[in-house]
DSSP file (Angstrom, degrees, kcal/mol; ACC not computed):
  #  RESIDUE AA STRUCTURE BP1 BP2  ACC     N-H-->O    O-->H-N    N-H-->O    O-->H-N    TCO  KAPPA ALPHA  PHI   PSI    X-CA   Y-CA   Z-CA
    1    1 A X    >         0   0    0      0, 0.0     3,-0.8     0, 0.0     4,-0.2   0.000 360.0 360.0 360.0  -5.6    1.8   37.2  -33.3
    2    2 A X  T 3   +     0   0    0      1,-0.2     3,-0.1     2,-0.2    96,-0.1   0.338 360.0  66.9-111.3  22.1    4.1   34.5  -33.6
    3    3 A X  T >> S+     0   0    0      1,-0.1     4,-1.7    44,-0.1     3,-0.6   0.083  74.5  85.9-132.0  32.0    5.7   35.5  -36.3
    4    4 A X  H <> S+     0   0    0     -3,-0.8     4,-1.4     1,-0.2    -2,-0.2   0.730  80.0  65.5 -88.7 -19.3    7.4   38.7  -35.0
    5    5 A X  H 34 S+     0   0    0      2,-0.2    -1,-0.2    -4,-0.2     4,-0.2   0.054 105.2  46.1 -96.6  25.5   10.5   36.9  -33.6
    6    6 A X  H X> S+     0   0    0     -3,-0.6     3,-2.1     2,-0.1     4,-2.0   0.545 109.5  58.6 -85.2 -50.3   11.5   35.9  -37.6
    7    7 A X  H 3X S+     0   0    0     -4,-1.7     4,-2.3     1,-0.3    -2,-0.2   0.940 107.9  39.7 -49.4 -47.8   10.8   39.2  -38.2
    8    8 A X  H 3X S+     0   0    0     -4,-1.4     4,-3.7     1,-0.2    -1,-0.3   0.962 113.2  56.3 -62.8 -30.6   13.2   40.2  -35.9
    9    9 A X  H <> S+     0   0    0     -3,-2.1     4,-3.4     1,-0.2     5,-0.3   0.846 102.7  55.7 -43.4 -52.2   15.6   37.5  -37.0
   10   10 A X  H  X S+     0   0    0     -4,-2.0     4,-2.1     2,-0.2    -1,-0.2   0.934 105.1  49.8 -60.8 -52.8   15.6   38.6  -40.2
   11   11 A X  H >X S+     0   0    0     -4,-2.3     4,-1.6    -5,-0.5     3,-0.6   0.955 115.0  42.3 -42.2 -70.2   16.6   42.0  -39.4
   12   12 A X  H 3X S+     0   0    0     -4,-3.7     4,-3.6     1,-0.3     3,-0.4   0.887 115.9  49.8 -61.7 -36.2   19.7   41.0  -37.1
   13   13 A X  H 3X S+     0   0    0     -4,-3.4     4,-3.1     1,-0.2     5,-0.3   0.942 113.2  43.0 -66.8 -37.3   20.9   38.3  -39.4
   14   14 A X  H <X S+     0   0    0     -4,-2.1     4,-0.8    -3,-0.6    -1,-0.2   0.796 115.1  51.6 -80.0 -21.1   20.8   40.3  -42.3
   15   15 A X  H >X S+     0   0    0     -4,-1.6     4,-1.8    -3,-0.4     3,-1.0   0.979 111.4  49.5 -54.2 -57.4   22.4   43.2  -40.5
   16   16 A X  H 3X S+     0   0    0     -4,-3.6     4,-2.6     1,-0.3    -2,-0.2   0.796 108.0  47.5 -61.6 -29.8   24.9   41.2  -39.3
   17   17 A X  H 3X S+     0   0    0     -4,-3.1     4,-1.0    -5,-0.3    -1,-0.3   0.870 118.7  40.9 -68.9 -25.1   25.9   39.6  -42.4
   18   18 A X  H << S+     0   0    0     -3,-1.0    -2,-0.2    -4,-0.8     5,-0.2   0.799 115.4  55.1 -86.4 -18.0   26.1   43.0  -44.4
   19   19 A X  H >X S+     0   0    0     -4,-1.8     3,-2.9     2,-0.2     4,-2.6   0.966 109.4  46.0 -45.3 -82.7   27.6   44.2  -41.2
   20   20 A X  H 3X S+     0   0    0     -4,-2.6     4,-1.3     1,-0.3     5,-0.3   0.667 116.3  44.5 -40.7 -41.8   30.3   41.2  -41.5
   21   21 A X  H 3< S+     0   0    0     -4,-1.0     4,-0.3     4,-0.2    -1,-0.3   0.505 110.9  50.6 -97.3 -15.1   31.0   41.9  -44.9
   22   22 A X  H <4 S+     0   0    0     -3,-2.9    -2,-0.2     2,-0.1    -3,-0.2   0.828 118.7  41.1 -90.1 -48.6   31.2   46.1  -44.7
   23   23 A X  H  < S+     0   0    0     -4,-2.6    -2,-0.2     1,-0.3    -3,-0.2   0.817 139.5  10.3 -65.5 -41.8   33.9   45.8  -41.6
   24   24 A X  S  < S-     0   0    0     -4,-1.3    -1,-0.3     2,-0.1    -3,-0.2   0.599  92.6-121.1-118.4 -23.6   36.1   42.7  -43.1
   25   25 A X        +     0   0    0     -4,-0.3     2,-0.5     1,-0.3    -4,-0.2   0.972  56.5 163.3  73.0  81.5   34.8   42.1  -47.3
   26   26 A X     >  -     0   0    0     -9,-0.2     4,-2.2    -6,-0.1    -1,-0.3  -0.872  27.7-168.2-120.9 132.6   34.0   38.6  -46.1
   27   27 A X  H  > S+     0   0    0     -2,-0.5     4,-1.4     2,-0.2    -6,-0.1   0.472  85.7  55.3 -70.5 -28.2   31.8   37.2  -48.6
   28   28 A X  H  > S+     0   0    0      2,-0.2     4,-3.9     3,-0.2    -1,-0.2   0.730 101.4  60.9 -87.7 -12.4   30.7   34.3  -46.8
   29   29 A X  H  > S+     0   0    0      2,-0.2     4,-3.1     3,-0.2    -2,-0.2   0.993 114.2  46.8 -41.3 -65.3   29.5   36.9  -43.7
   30   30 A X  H  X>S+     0   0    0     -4,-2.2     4,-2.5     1,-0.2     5,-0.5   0.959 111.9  39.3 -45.4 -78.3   27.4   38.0  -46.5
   31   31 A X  H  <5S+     0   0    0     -4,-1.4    -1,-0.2     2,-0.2    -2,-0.2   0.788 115.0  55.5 -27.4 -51.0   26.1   35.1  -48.0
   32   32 A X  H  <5S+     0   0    0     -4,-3.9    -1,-0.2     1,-0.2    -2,-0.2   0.923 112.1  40.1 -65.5 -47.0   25.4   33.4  -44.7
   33   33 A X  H  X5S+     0   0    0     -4,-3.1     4,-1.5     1,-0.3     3,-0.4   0.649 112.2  48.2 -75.3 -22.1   23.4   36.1  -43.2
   34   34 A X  T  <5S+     0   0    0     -4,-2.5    -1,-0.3     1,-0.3     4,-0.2   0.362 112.9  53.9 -90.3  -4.0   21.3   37.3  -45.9
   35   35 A X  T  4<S+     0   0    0     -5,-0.5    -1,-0.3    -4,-0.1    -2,-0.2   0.216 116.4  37.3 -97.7  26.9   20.5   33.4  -46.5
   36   36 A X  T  >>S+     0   0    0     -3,-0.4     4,-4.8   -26,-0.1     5,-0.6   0.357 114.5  54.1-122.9 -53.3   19.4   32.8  -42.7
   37   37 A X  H  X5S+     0   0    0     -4,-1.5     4,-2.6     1,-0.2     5,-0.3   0.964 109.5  51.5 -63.2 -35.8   17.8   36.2  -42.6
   38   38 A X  H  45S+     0   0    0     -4,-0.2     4,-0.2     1,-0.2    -1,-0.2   0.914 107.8  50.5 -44.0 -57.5   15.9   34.9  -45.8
   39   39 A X  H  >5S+     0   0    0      2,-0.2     4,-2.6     3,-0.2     3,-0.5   0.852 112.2  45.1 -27.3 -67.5   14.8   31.7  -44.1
   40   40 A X  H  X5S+     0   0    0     -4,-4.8     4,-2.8     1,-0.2     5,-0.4   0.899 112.2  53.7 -65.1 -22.2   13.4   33.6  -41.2
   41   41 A X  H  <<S+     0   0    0     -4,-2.6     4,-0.4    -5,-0.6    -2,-0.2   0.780 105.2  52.3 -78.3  -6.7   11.9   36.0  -43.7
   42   42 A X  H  > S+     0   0    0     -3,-0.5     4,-2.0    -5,-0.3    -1,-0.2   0.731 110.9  52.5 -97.0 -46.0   10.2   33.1  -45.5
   43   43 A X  H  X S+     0   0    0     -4,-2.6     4,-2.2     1,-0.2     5,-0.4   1.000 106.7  51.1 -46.4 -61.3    8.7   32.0  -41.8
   44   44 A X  H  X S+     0   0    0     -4,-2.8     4,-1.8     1,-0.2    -1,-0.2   0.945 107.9  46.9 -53.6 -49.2    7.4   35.0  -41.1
   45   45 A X  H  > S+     0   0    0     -5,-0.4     4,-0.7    -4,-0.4    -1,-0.2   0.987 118.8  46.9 -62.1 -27.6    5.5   35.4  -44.3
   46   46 A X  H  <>S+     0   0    0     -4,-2.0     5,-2.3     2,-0.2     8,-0.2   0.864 108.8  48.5 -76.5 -22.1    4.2   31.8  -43.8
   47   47 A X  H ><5S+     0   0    0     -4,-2.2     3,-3.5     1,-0.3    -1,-0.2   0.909 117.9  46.0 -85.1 -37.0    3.2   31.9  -40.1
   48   48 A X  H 3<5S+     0   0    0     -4,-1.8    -1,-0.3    -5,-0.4    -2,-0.2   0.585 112.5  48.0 -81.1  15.5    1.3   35.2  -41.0
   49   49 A X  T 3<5S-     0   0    0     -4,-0.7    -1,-0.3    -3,-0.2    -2,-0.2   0.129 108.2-133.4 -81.4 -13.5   -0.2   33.8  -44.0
   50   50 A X  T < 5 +     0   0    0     -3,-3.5     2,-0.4     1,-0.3    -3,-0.2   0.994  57.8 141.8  34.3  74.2   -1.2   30.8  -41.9
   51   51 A X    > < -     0   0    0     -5,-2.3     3,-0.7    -4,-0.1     2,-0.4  -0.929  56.1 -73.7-126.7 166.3    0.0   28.7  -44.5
   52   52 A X  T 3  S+     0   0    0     -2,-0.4    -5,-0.1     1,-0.2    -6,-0.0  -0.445 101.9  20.7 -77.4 130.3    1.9   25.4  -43.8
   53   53 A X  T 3> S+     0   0    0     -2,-0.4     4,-0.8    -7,-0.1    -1,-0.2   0.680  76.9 130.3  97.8  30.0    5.6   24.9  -42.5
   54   54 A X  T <4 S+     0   0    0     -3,-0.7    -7,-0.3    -8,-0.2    -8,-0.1   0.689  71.5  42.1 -86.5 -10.2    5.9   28.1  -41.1
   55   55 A X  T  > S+     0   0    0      2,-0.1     4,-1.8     3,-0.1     5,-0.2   0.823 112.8  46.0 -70.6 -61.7    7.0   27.1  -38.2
   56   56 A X  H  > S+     0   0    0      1,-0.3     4,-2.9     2,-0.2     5,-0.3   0.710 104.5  59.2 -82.5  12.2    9.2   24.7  -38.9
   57   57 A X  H  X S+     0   0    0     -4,-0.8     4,-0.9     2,-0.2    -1,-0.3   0.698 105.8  54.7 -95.9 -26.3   10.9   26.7  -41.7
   58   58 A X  H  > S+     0   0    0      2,-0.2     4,-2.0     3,-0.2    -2,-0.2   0.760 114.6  44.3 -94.8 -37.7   11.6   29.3  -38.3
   59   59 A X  H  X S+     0   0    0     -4,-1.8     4,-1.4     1,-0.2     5,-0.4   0.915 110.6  53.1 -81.1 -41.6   13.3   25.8  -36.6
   60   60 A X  H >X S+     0   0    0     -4,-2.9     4,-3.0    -5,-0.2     3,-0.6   0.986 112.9  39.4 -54.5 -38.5   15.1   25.0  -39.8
   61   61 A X  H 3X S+     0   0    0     -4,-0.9     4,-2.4     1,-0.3    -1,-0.2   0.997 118.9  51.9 -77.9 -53.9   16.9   28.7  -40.0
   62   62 A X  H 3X S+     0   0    0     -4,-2.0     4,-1.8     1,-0.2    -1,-0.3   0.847 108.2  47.6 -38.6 -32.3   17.4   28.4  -35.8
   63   63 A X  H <X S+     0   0    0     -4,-1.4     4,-3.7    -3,-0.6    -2,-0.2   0.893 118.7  46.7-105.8 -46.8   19.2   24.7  -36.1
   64   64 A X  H  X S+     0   0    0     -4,-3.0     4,-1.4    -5,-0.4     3,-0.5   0.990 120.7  35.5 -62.9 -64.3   21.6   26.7  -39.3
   65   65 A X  H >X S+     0   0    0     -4,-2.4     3,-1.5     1,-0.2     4,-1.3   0.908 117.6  50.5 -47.0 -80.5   22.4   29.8  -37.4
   66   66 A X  H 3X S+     0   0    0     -4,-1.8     4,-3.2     1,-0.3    -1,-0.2   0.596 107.7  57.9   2.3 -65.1   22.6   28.1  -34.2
   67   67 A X  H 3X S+     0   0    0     -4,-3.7     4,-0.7    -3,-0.5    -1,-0.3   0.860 117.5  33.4 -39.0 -57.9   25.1   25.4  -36.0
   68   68 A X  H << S+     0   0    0     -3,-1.5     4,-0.4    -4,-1.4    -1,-0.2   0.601 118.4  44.8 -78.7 -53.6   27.3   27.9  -36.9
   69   69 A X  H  X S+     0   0    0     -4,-1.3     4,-1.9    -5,-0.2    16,-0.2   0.811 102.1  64.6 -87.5 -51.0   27.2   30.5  -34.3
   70   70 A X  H  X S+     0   0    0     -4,-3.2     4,-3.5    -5,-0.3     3,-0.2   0.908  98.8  50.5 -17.6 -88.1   27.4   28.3  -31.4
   71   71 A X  H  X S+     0   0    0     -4,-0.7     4,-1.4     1,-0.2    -1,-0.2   0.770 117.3  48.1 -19.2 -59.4   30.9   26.8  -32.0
   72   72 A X  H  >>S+     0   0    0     -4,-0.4     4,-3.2     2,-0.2     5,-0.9   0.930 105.5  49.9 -43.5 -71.3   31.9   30.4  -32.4
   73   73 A X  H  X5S+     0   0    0     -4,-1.9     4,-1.8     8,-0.4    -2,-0.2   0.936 110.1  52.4 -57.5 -61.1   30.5   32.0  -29.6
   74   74 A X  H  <5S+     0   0    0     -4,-3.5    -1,-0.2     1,-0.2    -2,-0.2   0.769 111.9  46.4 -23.2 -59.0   32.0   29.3  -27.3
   75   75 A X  H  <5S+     0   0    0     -4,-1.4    -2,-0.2    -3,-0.2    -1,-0.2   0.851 124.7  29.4 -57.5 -54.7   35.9   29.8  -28.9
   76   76 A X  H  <5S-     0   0    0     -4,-3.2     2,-1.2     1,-0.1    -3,-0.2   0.579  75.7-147.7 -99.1 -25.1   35.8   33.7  -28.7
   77   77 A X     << +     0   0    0     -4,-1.8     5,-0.1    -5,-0.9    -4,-0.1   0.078  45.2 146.1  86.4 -46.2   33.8   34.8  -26.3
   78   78 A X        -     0   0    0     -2,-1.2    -2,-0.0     1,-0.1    -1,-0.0   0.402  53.6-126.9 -23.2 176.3   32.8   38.0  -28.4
   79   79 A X  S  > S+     0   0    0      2,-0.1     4,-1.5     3,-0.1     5,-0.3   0.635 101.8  58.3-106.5 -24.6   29.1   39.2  -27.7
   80   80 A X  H >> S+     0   0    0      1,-0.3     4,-2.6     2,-0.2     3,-1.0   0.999 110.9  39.8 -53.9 -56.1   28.1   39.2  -31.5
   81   81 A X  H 3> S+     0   0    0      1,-0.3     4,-0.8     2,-0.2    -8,-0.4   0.615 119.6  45.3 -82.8   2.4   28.8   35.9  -31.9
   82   82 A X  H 3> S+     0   0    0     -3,-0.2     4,-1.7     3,-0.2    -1,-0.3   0.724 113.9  54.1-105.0 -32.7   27.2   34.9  -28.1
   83   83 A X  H <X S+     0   0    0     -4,-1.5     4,-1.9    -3,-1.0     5,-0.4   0.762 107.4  42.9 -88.8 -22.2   24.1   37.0  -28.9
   84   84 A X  H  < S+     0   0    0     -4,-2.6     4,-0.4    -5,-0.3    -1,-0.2   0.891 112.8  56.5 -97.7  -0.5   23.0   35.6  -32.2
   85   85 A X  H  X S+     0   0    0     -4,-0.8     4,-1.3    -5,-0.3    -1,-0.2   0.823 116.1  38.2 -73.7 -32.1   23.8   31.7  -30.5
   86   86 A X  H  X S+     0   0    0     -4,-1.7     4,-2.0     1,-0.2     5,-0.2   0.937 118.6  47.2 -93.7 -38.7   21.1   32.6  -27.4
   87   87 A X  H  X S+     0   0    0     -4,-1.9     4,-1.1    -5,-0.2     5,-0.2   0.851 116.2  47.7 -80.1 -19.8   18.6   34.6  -29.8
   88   88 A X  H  > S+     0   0    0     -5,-0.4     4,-1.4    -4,-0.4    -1,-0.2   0.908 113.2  47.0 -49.8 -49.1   18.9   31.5  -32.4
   89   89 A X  H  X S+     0   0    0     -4,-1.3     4,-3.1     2,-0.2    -2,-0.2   0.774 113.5  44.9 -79.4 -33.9   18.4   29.1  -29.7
   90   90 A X  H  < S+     0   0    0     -4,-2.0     4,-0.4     2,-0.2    -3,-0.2   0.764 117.5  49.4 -64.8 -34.3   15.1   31.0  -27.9
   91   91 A X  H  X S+     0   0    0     -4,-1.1     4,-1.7    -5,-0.2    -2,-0.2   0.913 108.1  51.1 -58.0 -63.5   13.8   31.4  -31.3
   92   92 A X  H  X S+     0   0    0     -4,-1.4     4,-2.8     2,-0.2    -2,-0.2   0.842 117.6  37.7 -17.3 -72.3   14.5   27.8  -31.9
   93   93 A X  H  X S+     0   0    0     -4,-3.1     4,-1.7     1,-0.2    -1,-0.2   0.716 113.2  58.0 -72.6 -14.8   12.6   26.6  -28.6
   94   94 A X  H  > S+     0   0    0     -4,-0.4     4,-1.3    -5,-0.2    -2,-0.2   0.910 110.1  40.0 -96.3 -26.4   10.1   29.0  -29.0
   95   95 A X  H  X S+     0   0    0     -4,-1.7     4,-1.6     2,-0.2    -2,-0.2   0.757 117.0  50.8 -84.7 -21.0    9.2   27.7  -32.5
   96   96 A X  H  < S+     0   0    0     -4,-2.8     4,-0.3     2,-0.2    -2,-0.2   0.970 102.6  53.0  -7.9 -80.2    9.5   24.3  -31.5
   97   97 A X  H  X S+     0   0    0     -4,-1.7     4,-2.8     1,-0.3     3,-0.4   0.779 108.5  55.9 -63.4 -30.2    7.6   24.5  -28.8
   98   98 A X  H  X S+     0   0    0     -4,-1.3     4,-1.6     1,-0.3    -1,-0.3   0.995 106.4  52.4 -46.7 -76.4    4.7   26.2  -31.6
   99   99 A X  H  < S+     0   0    0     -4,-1.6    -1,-0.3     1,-0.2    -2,-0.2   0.448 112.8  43.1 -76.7  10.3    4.9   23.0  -33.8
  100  100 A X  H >4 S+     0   0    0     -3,-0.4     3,-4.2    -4,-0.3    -1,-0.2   0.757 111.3  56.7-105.3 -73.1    4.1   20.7  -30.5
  101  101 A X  H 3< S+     0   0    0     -4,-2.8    -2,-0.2     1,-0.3    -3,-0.1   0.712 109.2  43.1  -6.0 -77.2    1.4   23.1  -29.5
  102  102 A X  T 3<        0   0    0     -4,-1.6    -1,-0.3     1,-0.3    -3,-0.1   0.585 360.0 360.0 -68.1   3.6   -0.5   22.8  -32.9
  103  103 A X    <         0   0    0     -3,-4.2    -1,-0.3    -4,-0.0    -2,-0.2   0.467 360.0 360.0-104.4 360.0   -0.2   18.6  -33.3
């Protein structure tokens, strides 16, 4: 079960980057989000695979988006950029809090 919030990740980031890229042509919209959304989509196959580093692969892709989005969200105020800094960061803690759980 705990690897339905990449799955969701994956979705919005990769909306949003193709999103970013239909409304303005920016190419790094693109690029960013369909490599984040990748990331989470590479968690997800690993936590339901049980295989290793599926977790933290779900922290790595939070900590990028996060980076990114944060900064953003802060300066502008918008709600894209404010929604995908608080679902980065809950994602974040919530897969964290997974890799302490299992040690």
């Amino acid at each position: 079960m705990s690897h339905h919030p990449s799955y969701a990740m994956t979705a919005l980031c990769t909306a949003g980057g193709i999103a970013g890229y239909a409304r303005s042509r920016s190419v790094p919209s693109l690029v960013a989000g369909v490599g984040v959304g990748a990331m989470y989509g590479v968690a997800s196959y690993l936590i339901k695979e049980n295989k290793y580093y599926g977790h933290e692969t779900g922290v790595a892709a939070s900590i990028v988006l996060a980076s990114s989005m944060a900064p953003k969200a802060i300066r502008t105020r918008k709600p894209i950029p404010v929604t995908f800094a608080i679902c980065s960061v809950a994602t974040g803690i919530y897969y964290s809090k997974k890799i302490v759980e299992y040690w």
